[in-house]
Every structure is written in structure tokens, then in C-alpha cells.
N, C-alpha and C positions, 0 to 999 in steps of 0.2 A: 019410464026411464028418462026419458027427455025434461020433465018435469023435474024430478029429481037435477038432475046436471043444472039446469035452470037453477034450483033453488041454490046449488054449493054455489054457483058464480054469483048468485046476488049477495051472501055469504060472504064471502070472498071478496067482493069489490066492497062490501060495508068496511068489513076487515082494512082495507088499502085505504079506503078515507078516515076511519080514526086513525090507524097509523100514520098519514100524512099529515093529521090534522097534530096531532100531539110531536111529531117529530120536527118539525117544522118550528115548533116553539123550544122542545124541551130534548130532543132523540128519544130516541128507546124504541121508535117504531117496530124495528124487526124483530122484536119481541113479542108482538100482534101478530107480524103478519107470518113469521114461521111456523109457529106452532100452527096457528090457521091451516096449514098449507099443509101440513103432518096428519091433521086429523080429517083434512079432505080425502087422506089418504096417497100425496105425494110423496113418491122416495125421499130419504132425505137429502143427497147431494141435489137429487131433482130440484125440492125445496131452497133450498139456499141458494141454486143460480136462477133459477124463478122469483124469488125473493129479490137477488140483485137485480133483474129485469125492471120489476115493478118499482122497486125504490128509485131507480132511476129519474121517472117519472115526478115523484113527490120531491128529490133532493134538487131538481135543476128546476121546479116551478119554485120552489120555496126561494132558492138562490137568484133566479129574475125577480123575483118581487122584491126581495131587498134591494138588488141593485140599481134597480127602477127609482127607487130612495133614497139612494145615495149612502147607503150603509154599506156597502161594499163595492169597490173597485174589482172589476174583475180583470183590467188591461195589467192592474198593478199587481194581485196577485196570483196570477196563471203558472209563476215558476213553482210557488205553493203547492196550488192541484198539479202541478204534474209529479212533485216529490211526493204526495198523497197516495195518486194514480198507480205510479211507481213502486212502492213501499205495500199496496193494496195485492201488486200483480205478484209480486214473492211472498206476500205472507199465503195466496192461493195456491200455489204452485209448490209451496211448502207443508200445506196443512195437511197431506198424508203421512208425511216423514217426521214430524213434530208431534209428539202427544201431548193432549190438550187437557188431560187427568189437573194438572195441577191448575192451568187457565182456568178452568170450570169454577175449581175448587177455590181459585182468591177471589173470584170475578166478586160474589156478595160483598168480599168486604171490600174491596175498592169501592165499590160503590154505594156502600153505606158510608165511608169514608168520604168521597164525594160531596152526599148530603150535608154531615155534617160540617163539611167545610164554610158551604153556601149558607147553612143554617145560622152555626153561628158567628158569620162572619159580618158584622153586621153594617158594614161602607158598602157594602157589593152593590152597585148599582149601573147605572146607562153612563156614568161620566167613567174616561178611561185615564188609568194609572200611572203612577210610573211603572216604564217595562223592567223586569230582570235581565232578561237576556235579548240580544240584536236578533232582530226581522231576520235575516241571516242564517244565524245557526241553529235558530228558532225552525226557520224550515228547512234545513240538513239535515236537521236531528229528531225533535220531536214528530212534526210531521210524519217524512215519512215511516217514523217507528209506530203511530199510532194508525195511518194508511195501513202498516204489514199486519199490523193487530187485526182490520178490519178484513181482511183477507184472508185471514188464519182463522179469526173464531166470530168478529164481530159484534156480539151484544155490548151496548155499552159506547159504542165507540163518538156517538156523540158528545155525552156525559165526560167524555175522558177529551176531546179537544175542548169543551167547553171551560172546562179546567185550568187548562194552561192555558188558553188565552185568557183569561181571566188571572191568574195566578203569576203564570212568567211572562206576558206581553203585554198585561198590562189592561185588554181591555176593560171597558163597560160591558154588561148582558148584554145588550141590543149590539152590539157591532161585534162581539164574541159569537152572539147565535148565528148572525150574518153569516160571518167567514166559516164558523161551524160544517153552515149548508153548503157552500162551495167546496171546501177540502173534503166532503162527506160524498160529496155527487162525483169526485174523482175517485175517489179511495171506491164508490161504488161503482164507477164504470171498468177502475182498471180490475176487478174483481167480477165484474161480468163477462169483461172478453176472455177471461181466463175459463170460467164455466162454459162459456160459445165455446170454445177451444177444445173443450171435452162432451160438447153436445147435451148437457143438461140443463136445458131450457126447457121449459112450458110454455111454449108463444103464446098458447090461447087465455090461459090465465093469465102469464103474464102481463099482455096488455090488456086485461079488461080491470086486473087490481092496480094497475098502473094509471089507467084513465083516474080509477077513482082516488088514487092517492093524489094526484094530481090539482083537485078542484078539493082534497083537504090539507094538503101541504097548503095553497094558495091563500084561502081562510084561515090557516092557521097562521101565516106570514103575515100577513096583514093584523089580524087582532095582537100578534105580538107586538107589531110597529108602533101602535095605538095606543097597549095598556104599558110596555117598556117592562122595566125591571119586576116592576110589583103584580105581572104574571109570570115573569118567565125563571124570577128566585122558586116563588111557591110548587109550580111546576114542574123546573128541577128537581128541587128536592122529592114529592110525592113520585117522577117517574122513578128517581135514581131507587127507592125506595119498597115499591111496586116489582120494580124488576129484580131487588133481590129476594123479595118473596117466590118470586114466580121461579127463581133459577133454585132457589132451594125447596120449592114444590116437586121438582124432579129429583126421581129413586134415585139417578143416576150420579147424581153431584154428589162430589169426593167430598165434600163438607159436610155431609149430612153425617158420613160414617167415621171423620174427624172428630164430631161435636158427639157422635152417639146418638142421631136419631134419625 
């Protein structure tokens, strides 16, 4: 038996370093490490605030190694992550009262849409843009509306700030993934104390997939830094891509019975 439990946590913590390691560069981790977490046999509310636990870990190591580099200011955008944080804590607090039939059901194509943006959009690089819209109402509005996304349903939610900062603010990749990691490690905390709040935690898991996403969030930070746009396009687009296969792998998704299959 012991053996056994031994073998899910090594499992499980492999789980939290590729998730770390690919979230880090591109999001999509919690699409590793939930399902992980379901078929070790965790409830699933269980799951998704065990889930926030451990991301934790991987979104705030990821975010000091950018900052460390100067790719993100974190003094300058903290009003950011708290409208993140904020926008995170009601979309939790919400997600029983909200049905999430049709979330499920668009989430593929947004994010084949996504792809195809990055794909073929062919300037998308590390130099940053003209913005569309002011710092401003950029974080009044987008943020924390995609903060509540991550609170309510989550997959995705990297892929989807990476987006708009890239689109309406204007960045380059590399300072888009930066600040990515920071509004992601708020939107994931205020989405943790919401689950603390309702006592669906897994400590024990949680911080041992946490250690490991940790040291792959880190290496993933860094090799991003290094290679810049021409890993973190291809990247994107394969996670955004990946993960709508895998949401359309599930009986459940309304799109499946949309499309007919």
C-alpha cells in the first residue's frame, strides 16, 4: 500500500514539473495537472483547489525569474495582480451558480482561434507594439474579467491573457509571458483562498506537485528567456492546440454533441 501512495506522488510530482515546465513558457499546465489529480482519484472540487495549491508554486517561481531579468516590474504592476486576484475570487465563489455547459463548449474554439492568431500572424515577436488600449482600463477590464474566467472554470487562462497583451497592449512574447506569470499567480492565489475557505485542499499533494512544478516552472523561465519568441510562438500555438484536443477528448464537452460526435 505504501508503495503504491509512493508511486501516485512520484506521478504526480512528474505531472507538476511538466506542467510547470510548459506553463511557464506557454500556459496550459492545469490541463496536466487536473486531470492527473482525477485519475489519482481526487474529488473533483478536491482537485481544482489542490490544483490552485500547487500552481501556485510553479506561477510565482516562473514570475521571480522573469523579474530577476528585468522583463517584469512587479512594484509597477501589483494594481494588475490584485484586479486578477480580485476578478479570480468571484469567478470561485461564483462557479456553482454559473453553468459552465457553454464555457466548456466554446473553450476549443477560442483556442484554436488563439493558435491561429499566433500562427498566422507573422510580426509576433519579443519587440513590443503599438498598444490599443491604456495600462488603465486594460487592467479594469480585461484582467480582471479573465482573473474571474480563472476562477470559474480556468483552462486556457494563460493562452487567453497572452493574447491580449500581445493584441491590445501591445506587447512582444517574452514581456507578454512575463506579465502572463504574474496576473496568473494572482488570479491563482485569489482562487486558492477561495477553495481554503471551503477546505478543499490536498496539502499533502499539494505541496509535493508544487515543489515539483517549481524547479519546472524555473527551467522553463529561463529557456524561455534565452530562446524568446521562436519557442514561445511554436509553443503556444502546439499547447493552445493540444489542449483542445484533450477538452474535446472528454464525453462531457457540449461540443462534441454540437458537432455530432
Amino acid at each position: 500500500m505504501s508503495a503504491s501512495i509512493d508511486s501516485m506522488l512520484l506521478l504526480l510530482a512528474f505531472a507538476g514539473f511538466i506542467a510547470g515546465f510548459i506553463d511557464a513558457i506557454a500556459g496550459g499546465g492545469g490541463m496536466i495537472t487536473v486531470p492527473t489529480l482525477m485519475l489519482a482519484g481526487i474529488p473533483p472540487v478536491e482537485a481544482l483547489g489542490t490544483n490552485k495549491l500547487q500552481s501556485l508554486f510553479g506561477s510565482s517561481s516562473a514570475t521571480i525569474s522573469y523579474a530577476r531579468k528585468g522583463h517584469v516590474n512587479i512594484k509597477e504592476q501589483w494594481p494588475m495582480a490584485v484586479m486578477s486576484g480580485l476578478g479570480a475570487v468571484l469567478g470561485a465563489l461564483l462557479a456553482t451558480y454559473i453553468p459552465g455547459d457553454m464555457l466548456y463548449g466554446l473553450l476549443p474554439v477560442l483556442l484554436i482561434a488563439i493558435a491561429l492568431y499566433f500562427a498566422l500572424k507573422p510580426n509576433v515577436g519579443d519587440v513590443s507594439r503599438t498598444q490599443r488600449i491604456k495600462p488603465f482600463l486594460f487592467g479594469m477590464t480585461i484582467v480582471p474579467l479573465i482573473g474571474f474566467y480563472d476562477g470559474l472554470f480556468g483552462p486556457g487562462t494563460g493562452s487567453f491573457f497572452m493574447l491580449c497583451f500581445v493584441s491590445l497592449a501591445g506587447f512582444g512574447l517574452l514581456k507578454a509571458t512575463a506579465h502572463t506569470k504574474l496576473l496568473n499567480f494572482a488570479s491563482n492565489f485569489g482562487s486558492f483562498l477561495t477553495f481554503l475557505a471551503f477546505g478543499a485542499i490536498n496539502w499533502k499533494i499539494g505541496l509535493v506537485m508544487g515543489a515539483a512544478q517549481m524547479f519546472g516552472a524555473t527551467a522553463g523561465a529561463h529557456l524561455a528567456m534565452r530562446v524568446g519568441a521562436g519557442l514561445i510562438k511554436p509553443l503556444l500555438i502546439i499547447t493552445c492546440v493540444l489542449l483542445t484536443v484533450r477538452l474535446l477528448m472528454e464525453p462531457t464537452n457540449p461540443l462534441r454533441l454540437w458537432l455530432g460526435f
